[in-house]
N, C-alpha and C positions, 0 to 999 in steps of 0.2 A: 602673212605666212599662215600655213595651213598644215598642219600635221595630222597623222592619219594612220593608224596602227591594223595591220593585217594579221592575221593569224593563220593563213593557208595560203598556195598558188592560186587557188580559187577567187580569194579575197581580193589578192592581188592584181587576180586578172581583169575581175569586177572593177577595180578603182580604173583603171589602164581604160576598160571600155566604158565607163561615165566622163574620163578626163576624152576620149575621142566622142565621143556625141556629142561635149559640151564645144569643141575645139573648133574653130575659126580660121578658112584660108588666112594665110598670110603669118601665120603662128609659129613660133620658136620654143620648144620645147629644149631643153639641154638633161641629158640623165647620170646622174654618178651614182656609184655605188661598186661595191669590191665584186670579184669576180664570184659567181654563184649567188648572187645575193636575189636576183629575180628583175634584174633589165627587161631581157627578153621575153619572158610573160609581161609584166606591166605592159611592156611594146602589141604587144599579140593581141594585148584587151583593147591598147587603143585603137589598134586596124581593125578589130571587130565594132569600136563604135564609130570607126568611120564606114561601115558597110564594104570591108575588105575579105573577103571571104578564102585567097588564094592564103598560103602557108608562112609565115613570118619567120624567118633564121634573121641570124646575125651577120649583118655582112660584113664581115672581120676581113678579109681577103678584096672586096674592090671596094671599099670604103662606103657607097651607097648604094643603096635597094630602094628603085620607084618603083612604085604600086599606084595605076591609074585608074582601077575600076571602081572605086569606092565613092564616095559623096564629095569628096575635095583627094587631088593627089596628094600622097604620103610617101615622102622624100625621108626614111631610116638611113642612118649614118652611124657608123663606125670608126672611131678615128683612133682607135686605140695603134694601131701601127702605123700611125702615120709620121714620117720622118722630119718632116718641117711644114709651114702653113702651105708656102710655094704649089704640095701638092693640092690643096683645098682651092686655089689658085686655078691649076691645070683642069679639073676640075669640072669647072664654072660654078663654081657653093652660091656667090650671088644669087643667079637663075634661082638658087633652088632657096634660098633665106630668105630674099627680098620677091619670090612667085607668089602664084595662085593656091599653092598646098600647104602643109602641115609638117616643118619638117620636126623629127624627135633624133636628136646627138647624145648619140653615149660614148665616155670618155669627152667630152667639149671644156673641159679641164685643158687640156690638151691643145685647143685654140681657143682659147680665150679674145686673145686680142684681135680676131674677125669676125666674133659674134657680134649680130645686129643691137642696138641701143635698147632694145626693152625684150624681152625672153625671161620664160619661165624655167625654173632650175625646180629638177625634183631630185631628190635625193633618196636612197633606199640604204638602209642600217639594217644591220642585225641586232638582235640580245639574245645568246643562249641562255641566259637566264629567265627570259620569259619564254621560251622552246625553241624547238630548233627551226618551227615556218615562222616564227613570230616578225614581221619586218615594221621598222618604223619610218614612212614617208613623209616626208615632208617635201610640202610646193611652196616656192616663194615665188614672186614676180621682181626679176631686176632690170635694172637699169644700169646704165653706162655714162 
């Protein structure tokens, strides 16, 4: 386990694009953390250390966002509105967990029980007491 304290978006974004240049087709990234907390910069760093240069949103609305220009495809998931596995199903999530790319899942709380056997869980906290950018990351590698 690996924990890792930010003190700006900046910082944040920075960890995001060290954890994509270090990252490996075939890779399972899972991200939790409350809503504002900095998902989607962490995500945006990682697209920039995979050599993705187009715009990183959240795709809250069709559950994933490919991006194939970068050094390995980056398969971004959303699954905060997703009503049951079924639709990770319709889908094809396999294609995209068990391919060639890098997938990173925020909200994967959420499916748990079809995440592949080994994926990294990063998590992102707040403490207003150490400020208000202050986030504390933690990476762990699981198992199933």
């Amino acid at each position: 386990m690996k924990i890792i304290e930010t003190y700006s978006a900046e910082e944040t974004f920075a960890l995001g694009r060290q954890i994509g240049q270090q990252a490996q087709a075939g890779e399972v990234y899972t991200l939790t953390g409350d809503l504002g907390v900095g998902k989607t910069v962490l995500t945006q760093g990682v697209a920039a250390g995979l050599d993705i240069e187009e715009p990183i949103n959240s795709p809250t609305f069709t559950i994933v966002q490919i991006y194939e220009e970068g050094r390995v495809p980056f398969y971004h998931f959303d699954v905060y509105r997703i009503g049951d596995v079924e639709e990770m199903e319709e889908i094809g999530y396999e294609d995209y967990f068990y391919g060639e790319g890098i997938c990173l899942i925020e909200w994967a709380n959420l499916i748990e029980e079809i995440l592949p056997p080994i994926y990294r869980q990063i998590t992102i906290e707040k403490d207003l007491e150490k400020g208000f950018d202050y986030r504390r990351i933690t990476i762990e590698e699981q198992r199933k």
